[in-house]
N, C-alpha and C positions, 0 to 999 in steps of 0.2 A: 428316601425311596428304597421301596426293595430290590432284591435280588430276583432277577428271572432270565429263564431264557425260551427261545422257542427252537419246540424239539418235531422232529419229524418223523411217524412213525404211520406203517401201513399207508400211505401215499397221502394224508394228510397234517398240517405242523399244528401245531397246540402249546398255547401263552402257558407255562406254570412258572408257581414260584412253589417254595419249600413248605411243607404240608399242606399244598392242595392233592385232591384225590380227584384220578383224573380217568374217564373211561376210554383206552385203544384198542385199537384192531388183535382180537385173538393174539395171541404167542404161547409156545408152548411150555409150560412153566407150573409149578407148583406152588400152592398159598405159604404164602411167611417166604418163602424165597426174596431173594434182592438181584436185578434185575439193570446193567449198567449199559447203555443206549450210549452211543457218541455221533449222532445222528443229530447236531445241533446246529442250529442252522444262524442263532443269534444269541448273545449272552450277554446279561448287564451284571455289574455287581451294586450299581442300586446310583453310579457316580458314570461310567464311560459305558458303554455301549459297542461290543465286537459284533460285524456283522463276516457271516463266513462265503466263499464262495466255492461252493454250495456249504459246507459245512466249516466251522470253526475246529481249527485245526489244534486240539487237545483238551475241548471242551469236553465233558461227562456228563453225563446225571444219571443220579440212580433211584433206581425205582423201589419198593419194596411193595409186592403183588399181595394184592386183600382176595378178591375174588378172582380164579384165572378162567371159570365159563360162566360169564353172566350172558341171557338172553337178551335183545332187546325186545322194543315192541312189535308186532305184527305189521305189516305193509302187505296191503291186499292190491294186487294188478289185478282192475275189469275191462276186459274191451269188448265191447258189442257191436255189431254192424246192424241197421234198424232192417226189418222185414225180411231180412238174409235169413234168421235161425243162430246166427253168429253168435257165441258166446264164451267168454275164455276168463276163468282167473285162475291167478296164480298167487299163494303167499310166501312171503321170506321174513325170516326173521335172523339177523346178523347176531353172531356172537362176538364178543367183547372180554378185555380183560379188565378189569378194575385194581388199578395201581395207587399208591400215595409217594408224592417227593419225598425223599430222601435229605437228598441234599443235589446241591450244584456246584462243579468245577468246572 
C-alpha cells in the first residue's frame, strides 16, 4: 500500500498521495514555487496509520504550485417569487490553486 496522508487546507481535508495533482483554496504564491502545509490531519506510510488530534504533530507535505489562479466553473444563484416581479441572480466563480505532492513526511 501507499503512502498518504490527509491534509487540511482552506476549511476542507483532501486524501493525497505523492504525485497526485490536487486543486485548493487560493493562496498566495507563485508557479514553480514549493509550498510546505503542516496542516495534516492523518499520515500513513503505506504499513501504520498516525491519526492527529487535530493535527499530526511533525507531519509535512509539500506541495510544488502548477497553477496559482485557476478559475472554476460558473455557479449561477436564481431565486424568483411567482407573480411578485421577484427576480434575483447572482454568479461566483471560486478561484483555486492547482498544486502537485511533492513528497510526504
Amino acid at each position: 500500500m501507499e503512502a498518504y496522508a490527509v491534509l487540511e487546507t482552506g476549511g476542507k481535508q483532501v486524501l493525497v498521495k505523492v504525485g497526485d495533482t490536487i486543486e485548493i483554496e487560493k493562496i498566495a504564491v507563485n508557479e514553480g514555487e514549493e509550498v510546505t502545509l503542516d496542516t495534516v490531519c492523518a499520515v500513513s506510510d503505506g504499513t501504520t496509520l498516525k491519526v492527529g488530534v487535530p493535527y499530526v504533530e511533525g507531519a509535512k507535505v509539500t506541495l510544488t504550485i502548477v497553477a496559482p489562479n485557476k478559475r472554476g466553473e460558473k455557479v449561477i444563484n436564481f431565486k424568483m417569487k411567482r407573480r411578485k416581479g421577484y427576480r434575483r441572480t447572482v454568479g461566483h466563480r471560486q478561484s483555486y490553486t492547482v498544486a502537485t505532492v511533492k513528497s510526504i513526511a
